[in-house]
C-alpha positions in Angstrom: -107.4 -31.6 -73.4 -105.7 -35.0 -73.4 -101.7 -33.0 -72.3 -104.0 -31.3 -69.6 -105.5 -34.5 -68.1 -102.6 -36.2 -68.3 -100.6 -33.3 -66.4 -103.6 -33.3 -63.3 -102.8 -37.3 -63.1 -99.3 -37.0 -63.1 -99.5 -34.2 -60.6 -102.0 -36.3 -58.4 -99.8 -39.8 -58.8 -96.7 -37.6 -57.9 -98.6 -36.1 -54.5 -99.9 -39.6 -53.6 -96.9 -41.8 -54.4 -94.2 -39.1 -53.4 -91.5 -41.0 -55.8 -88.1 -40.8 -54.3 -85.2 -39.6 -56.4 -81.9 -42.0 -56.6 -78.9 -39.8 -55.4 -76.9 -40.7 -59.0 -79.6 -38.7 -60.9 -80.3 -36.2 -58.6 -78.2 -33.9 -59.9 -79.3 -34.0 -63.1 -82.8 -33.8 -62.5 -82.9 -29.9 -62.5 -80.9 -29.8 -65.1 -83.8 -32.1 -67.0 -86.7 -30.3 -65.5 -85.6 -26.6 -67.0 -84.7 -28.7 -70.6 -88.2 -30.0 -70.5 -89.7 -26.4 -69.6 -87.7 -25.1 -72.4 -89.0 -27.7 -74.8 -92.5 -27.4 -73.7 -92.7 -23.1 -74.0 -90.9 -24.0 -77.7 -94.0 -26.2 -78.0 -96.7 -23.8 -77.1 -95.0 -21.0 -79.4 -95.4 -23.4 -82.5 -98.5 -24.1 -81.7 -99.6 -20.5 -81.5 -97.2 -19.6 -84.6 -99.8 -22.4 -86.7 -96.4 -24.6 -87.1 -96.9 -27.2 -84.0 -95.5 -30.7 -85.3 -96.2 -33.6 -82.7 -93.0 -35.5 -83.7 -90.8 -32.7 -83.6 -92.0 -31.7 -80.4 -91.0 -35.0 -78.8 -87.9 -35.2 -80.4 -87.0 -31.7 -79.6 -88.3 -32.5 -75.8 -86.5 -35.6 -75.3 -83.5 -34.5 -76.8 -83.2 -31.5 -74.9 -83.7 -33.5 -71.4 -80.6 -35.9 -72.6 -78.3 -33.5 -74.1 -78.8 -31.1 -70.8 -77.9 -34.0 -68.6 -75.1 -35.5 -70.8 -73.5 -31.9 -70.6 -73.9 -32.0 -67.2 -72.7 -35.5 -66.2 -69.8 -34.5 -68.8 -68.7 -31.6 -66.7 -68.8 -33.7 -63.4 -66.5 -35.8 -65.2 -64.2 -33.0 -66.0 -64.7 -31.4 -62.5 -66.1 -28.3 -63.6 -70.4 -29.5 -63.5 -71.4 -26.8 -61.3 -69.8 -24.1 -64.3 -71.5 -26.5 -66.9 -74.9 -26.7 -65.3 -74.9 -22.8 -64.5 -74.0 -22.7 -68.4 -77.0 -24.4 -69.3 -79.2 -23.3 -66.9 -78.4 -19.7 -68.1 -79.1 -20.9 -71.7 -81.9 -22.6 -71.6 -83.5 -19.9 -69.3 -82.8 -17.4 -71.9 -85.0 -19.3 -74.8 -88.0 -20.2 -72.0 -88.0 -16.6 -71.5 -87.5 -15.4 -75.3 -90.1 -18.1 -75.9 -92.7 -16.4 -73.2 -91.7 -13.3 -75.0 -93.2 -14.7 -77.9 -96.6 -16.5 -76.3 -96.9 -12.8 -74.8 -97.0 -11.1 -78.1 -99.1 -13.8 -80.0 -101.9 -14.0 -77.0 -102.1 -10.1 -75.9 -100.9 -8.6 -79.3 -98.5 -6.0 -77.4 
């Protein structure tokens, strides 16, 4: 209940403020956004597997949101980011949607 209250006031804060984005991290924050989806699906499959661990969870979530963007920024550096962030768009989106797969089978039993 606590994760859902907290998502309506950041959604809220986010509406009223309207935060702008610095142009050095803007392309990165994609990048962050679908790590933190993929962290937070990983999340809800433990929990419905009966193996949810809080501190693994953040770890997992923060790590993935760094190591995305480090990949990234390390691939702008090269001159190949757009390959890069395609490469880890692709993967990430491939274990959000294995994960759904998963939240799919455990909630409707199909």
């Amino acid at each position: 209940m606590i994760a859902v209250l907290g998502l309506v006031v950041g959604v809220v804060l986010g509406l009223v403020l309207q935060p702008t984005v610095p142009a050095v991290v803007q392309p990165y924050l994609p990048i962050a956004v679908v790590a933190a989806l993929d962290a937070v699906f990983g999340g809800l499959r433990a929990v419905l597997d009966g193996v949810f661990d809080d501190r693994v969870f953040v770890v997992s979530f923060l790590s993935n949101v760094v190591v995305a963007a480090l990949v990234v920024y390390l691939g702008d550096q090269l001159g190949v980011g757009a390959q890069l962030s395609t490469g880890v768009v692709v993967v990430l989106g491939i274990r959000i949607f294995s994960n759904a797969a998963a939240i799919r089978r455990h909630l409707f039993r199909a």
